[in-house]
C-alpha positions in Angstrom: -54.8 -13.5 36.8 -53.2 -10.4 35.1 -51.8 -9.3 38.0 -49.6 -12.7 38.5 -48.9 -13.0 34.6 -47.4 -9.6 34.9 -45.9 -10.0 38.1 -44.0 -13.4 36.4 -42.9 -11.7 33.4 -41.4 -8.7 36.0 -39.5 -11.4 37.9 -38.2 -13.1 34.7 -37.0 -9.6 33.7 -35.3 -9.0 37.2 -33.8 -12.4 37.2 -32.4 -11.9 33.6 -30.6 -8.7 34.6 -29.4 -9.7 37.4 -27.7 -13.2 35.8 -26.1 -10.6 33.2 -25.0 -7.9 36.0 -21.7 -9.7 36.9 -20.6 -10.8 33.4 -16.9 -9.2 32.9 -16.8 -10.2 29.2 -16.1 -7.7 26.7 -17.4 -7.7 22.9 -14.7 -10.1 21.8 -15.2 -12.6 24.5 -12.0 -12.5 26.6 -12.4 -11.3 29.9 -11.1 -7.9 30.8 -9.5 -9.6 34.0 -7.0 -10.2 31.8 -6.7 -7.2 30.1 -4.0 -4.6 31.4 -1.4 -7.3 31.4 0.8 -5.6 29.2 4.0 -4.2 29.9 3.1 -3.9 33.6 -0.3 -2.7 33.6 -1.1 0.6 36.0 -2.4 -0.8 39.5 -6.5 -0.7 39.4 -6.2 0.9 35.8 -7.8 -1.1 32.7 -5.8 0.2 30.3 -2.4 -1.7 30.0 0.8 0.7 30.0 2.7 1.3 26.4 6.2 -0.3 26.2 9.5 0.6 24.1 11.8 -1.1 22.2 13.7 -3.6 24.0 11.2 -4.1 27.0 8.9 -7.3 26.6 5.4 -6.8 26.7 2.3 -9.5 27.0 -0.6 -10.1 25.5 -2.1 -13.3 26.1 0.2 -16.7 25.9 3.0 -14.5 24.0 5.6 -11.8 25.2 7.1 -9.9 22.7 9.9 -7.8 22.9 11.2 -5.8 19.6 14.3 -5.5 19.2 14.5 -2.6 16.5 12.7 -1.1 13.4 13.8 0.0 10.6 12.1 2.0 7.4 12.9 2.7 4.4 13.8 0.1 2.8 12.8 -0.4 -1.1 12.9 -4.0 -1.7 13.4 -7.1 0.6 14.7 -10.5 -0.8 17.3 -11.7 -2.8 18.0 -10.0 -6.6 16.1 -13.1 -8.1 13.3 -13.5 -5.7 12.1 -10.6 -3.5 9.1 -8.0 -2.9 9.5 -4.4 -3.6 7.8 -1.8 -1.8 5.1 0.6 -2.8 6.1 2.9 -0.5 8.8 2.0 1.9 9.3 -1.4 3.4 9.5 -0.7 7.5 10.8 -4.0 8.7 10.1 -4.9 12.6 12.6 -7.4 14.3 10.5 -9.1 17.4 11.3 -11.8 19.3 8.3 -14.0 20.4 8.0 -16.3 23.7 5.4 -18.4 24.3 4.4 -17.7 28.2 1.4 -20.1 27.9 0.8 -24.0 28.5 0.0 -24.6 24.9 1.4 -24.2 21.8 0.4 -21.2 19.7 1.4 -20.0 16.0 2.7 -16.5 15.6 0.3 -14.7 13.3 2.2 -11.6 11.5 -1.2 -10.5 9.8 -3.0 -10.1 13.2 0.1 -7.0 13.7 -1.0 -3.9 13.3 1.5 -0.6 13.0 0.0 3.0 13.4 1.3 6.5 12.3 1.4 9.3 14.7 -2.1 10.5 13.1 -3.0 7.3 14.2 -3.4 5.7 10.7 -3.3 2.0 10.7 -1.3 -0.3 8.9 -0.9 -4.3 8.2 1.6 -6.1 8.0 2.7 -7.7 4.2 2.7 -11.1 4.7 4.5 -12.3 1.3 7.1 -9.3 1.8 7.8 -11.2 5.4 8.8 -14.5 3.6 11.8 -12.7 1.9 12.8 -10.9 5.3 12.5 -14.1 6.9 14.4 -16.4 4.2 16.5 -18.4 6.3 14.6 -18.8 9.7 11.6 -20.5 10.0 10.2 -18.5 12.7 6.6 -17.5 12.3 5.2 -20.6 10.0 5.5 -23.1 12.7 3.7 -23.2 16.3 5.9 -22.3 19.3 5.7 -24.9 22.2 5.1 -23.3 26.0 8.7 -21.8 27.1 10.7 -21.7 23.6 10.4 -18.3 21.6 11.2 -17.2 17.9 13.2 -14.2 16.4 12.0 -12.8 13.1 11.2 -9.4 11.4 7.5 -8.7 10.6 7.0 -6.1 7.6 4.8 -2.9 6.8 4.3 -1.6 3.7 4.0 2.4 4.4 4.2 5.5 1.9 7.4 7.0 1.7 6.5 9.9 3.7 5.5 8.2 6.6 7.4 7.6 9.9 5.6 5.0 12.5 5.2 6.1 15.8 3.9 2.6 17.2 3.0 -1.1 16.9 -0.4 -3.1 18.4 1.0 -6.4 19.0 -1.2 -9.9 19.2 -0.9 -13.2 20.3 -3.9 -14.0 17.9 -6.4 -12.3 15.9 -9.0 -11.9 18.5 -6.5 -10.7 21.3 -7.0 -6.8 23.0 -3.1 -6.3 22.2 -0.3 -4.6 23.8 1.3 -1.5 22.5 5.1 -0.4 21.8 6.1 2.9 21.0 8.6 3.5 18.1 9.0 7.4 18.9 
């Protein structure tokens, strides 16, 4: 009787296993099938390839494509209503597509920008409403095929210079990169 409780619990085990042995899910829950479909990801390579300014790269149901950056900038807004910078306002103009069937809102605090020492920063949400005064680009959803144009802000210290973004179609996306350098 031992010998057939044991030998059940070893088949329970081997069955177990083997149900999880093919699973392609990552930690976040998106399957890495889709993962490397940045800017053209590198045949039979997981990681996705780093784009530039002025290429479009995908992550998920958005491609983005920035158009420039530009830092140092003190203050954003109008001279009655605006944000000032601790350190230096770097503002990031991106134009967003929607590539999926659905609609999906553009979230500016799922961006991410890094320093070359690889220092992360996020973006200032309440500094983005005063670059993005008279479009209302990333508040609303953006229906399959139609895309946005906006500028989402960083708040870095003066004496830092970014070297690239980490771009999201939604908080729990793996990202694409862009180099700024």
């Amino acid at each position: 009787m031992r010998k057939t409780t044991m030998l059940a619990l070893i088949a329970g085990a081997l069955v177990t296993l083997g149900c999880g042995a093919g699973s392609t899910d990552d930690a976040t829950g998106s399957s890495k099938a889709g993962a490397g479909t940045g800017a053209g990801a590198a045949k039979g390579d997981d990681k996705p390839e780093t784009a530039t300014i002025g290429k479009p790269a995908r992550d998920g149901k958005f491609e983005f494509t920035v158009k420039s950056a530009r830092c140092g900038v003190a203050k954003v807004g109008s001279s009655m209503l605006g944000a000032k910078a601790q350190g230096q306002f770097c503002l990031v103009t991106v134009n967003v597509k929607n590539i999926g069937k659905e609609s999906q809102m553009f979230d500016g605090s799922s961006q991410k920008a890094y320093a070359a020492n690889g220092t992360e920063y996020s973006a200032d949400g309440t500094a983005a409403l005063y670059a993005n005064q008279d479009a209302e680009t990333f508040l609303n959803d953006i229906n399959p095929g139609n895309q946005v144009t906006g500028v989402v802000v960083f708040d870095i210290p003066k004496n830092v210079k970014l070297a690239r973004l980490e771009l999201h179609d939604s908080p729990f996306s793996g990202g694409v990169t862009v180099s700024l350098t």
